[in-house]
N, C-alpha and C positions, 0 to 999 in steps of 0.2 A: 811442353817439350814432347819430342815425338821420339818415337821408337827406333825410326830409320836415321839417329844420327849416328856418329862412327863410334863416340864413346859408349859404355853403359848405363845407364840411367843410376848413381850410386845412391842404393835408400842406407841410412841409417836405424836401429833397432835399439832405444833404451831399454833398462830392466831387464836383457836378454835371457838372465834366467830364470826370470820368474816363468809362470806359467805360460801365455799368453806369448813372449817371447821366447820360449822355447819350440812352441805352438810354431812360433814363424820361421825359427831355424829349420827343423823340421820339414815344414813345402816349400822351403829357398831353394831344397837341390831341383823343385822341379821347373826354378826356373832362371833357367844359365842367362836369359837375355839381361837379367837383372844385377849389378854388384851390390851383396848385401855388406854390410859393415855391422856387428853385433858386439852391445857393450853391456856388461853388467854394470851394477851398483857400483862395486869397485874400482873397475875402470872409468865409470864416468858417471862424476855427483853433479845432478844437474843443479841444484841448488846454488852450485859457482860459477857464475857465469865466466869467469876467468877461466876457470878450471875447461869450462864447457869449448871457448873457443881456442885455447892451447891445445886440447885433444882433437877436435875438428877443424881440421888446417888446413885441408884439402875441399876440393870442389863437393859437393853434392847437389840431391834434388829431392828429397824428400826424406822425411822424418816419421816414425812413428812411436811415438813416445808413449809404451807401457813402462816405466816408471816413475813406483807411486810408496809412498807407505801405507799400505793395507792393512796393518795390523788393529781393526777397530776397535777392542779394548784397549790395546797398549797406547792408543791414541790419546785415551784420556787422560794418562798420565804424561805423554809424551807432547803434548799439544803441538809448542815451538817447534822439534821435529818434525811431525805433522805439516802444518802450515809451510817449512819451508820447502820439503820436499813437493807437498802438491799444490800449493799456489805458488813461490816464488821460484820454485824448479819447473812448475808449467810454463809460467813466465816469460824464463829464460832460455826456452826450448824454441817457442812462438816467435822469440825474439829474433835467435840466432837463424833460425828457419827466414824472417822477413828480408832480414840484411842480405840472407842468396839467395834472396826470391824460389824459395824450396815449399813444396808442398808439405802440407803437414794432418796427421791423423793421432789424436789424441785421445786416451780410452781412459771412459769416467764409470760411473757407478749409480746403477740403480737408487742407490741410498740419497743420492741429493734431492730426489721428490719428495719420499718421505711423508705425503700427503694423507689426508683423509676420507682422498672423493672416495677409495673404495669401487674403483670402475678402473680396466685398462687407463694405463697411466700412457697420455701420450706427450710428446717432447715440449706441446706449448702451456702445458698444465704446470702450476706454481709449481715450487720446488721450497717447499720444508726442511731443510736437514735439521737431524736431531744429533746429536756429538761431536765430537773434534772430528773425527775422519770422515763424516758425509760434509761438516762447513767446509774443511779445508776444501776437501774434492768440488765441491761447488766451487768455490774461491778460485782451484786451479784453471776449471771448464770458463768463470770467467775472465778471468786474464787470458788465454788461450784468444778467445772469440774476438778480446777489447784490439788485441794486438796484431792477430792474423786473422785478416777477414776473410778468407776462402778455408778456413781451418777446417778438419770432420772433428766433431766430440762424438765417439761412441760410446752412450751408455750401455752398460751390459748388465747384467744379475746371475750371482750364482754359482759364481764359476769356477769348476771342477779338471783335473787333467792329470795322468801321468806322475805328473811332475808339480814340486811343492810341496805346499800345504793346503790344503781342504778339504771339505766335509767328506768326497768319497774314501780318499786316500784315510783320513779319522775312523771311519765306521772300517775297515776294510783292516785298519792297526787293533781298533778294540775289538773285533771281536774271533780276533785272532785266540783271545783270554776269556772270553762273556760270552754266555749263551743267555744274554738278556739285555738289551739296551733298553732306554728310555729317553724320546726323542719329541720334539716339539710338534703339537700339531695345530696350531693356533695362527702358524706366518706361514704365509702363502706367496709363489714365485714361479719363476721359470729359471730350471737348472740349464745351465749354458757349457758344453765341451769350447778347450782354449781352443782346439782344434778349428774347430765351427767359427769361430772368433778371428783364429790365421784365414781363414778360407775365407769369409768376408774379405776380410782387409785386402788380400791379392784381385777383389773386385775393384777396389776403389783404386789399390797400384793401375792396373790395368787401363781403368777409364783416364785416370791421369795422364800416364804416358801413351795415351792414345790422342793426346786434346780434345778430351771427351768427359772433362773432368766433372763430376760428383761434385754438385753446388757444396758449398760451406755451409756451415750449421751444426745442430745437434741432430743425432740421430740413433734411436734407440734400436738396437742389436739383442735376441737370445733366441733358442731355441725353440721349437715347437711345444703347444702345449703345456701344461703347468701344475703345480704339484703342492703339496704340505713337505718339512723336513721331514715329517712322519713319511707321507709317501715316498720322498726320495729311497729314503733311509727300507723299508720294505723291498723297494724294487733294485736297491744294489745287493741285499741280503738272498733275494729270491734270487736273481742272476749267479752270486758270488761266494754265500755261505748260508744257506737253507735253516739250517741249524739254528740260526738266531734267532731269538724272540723279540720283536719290538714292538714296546710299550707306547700308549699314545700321551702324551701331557701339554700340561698350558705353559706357556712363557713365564709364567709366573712363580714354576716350580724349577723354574732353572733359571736364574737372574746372572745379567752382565752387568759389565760396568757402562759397555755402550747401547742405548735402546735401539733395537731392529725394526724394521716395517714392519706391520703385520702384514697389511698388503701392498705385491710390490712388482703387479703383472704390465711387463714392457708393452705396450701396442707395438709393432713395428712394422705395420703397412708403411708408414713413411719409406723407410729402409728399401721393404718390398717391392713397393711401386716404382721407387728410382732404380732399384739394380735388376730386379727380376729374381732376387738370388733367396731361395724361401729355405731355411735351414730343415735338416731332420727335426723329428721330434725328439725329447729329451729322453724317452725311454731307450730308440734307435739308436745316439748316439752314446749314454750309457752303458749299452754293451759295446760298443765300437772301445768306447776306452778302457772298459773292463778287458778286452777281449785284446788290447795293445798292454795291456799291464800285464797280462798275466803272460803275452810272447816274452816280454822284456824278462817275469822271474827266471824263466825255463833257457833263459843265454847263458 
């Protein structure tokens, strides 16, 4: 579909509030050519497909569907949630995307590799998951692929913002109280802003509605450069509260119910070489979101 027709191109946005979706509210004002549609959890469980196409009743042209159940230990209690939200709610996304011939980009998780080569992990390398929340998210990335064959799966790692839950927004609440954390340094990543994540994804809108579209497949997405929790955890301290002391430990002094990667570094040349589009590094854009969080207290 091209840009010069009279309608606007209407993209749809699951999970709208989680991160990643808020991410894309966010750089929708900067772009009026596009009508965005934005639904949270509430408004729209994709796990029902009834549900799914009584709320989309209208024409569109693309989807990107950041919702997921993320919550990796609650997963292992929660499985059947799990699974239906991220494989049979992928599912039903793919689906309803094929029936109006709609583009679709779908954002998966580091976690389904899982592997042990221990070497940048690239997208044609097996995939291990280890829990309910890296199977399911597998399961989802394949039903996605089985059903819409021009689909993007972006994997991502790590990922931090504004808004939610995660690791910076955690270290930035403790230690509001502690002048001492103890933080893992044994798993190794690349920290990813949602930001960097929305900015992607307006590459792939763009080549789309250009007919210039970004082949289907998977495609590994994060930040520049790569870190221990230990060093994340130091360089949002050093940026944000100097005062803290953080301790270095093993995984094994701090146990989940879900096992992590230990190593879980994205390759993303693939990415790189189709879009051209090479994110900051994760330190750069850590202050960028430090430096949005702390405008947001002072409102």
């Amino acid at each position: 579909m091209s840009e010069n027709v009279s309608r606007k191109p209407v993209i749809i946005v699951t999970g709208a509030m989680g991160q990643v979706g808020s991410a894309i509210r966010r750089i929708s004002e900067s772009y009026p050519q596009w009508d965005f549609h934005f639904y949270s959890k509430k408004e729209l469980d994709i796990s029902d497909a009834a549900i799914m196409r009584n709320t989309i009743n209208f024409p569109f042209d693309y989807i990107i569907n950041a919702a997921a159940f993320t919550a990796v230990d609650k997963a292992e209690t929660e499985a059947e949630l799990a699974f239906q939200i991220n494989e049979r709610g992928a599912a039903n996304v793919a689906q309803i995307c094929v029936e109006n011939q709609a583009g679709l980009l779908h954002l998966s998780s580091d976690y389904v590799y899982h592997n042990s080569l221990n070497r940048p992990i690239v997208e044609t390398d097996p995939a291990a998951p280890q829990g309910v929340y890296a199977k399911s998210k597998l399961a989802g990335d394949t039903a996605i692929l089985q059903i819409h064959h021009s689909a993007i799966v972006m994997r991502t790692s790590w990922v931090y913002s504004q808004d939610g839950h995660n690791f910076v927004k955690t270290m930035l609440k403790l230690g509001k109280d502690r002048d001492q954390m103890r933080v893992v340094k044994d798993q190794i990543g690349k920290p990813t802003w949602a930001q960097s994540i929305a900015e992607a994804i307006s590459i792939v809108l763009h080549r789309h509605f250009l007919d210039t579209a970004i082949p289907g497949g998977i495609y590994n997405f994060a930040d520049g450069g790569e870190c221990t929790w230990y060093d994340f955890a130091l360089e949002i301290f050093a940026l944000a509260n100097p005062k803290v002391h953080v301790e270095p430990i093993n995984t094994d002094e701090f146990p989940t119910p879900a096992t992590r990667p230990n190593y879980s570094i994205l390759d993303t040349r693939k990415w790189e070489n189709e879009t051209g589009f090479v994110p900051n590094s994760w330190q750069e854009n850590l202050a960028l979101c430090l430096k949005q969080l702390k405008a947001a207290e002072t409102m």
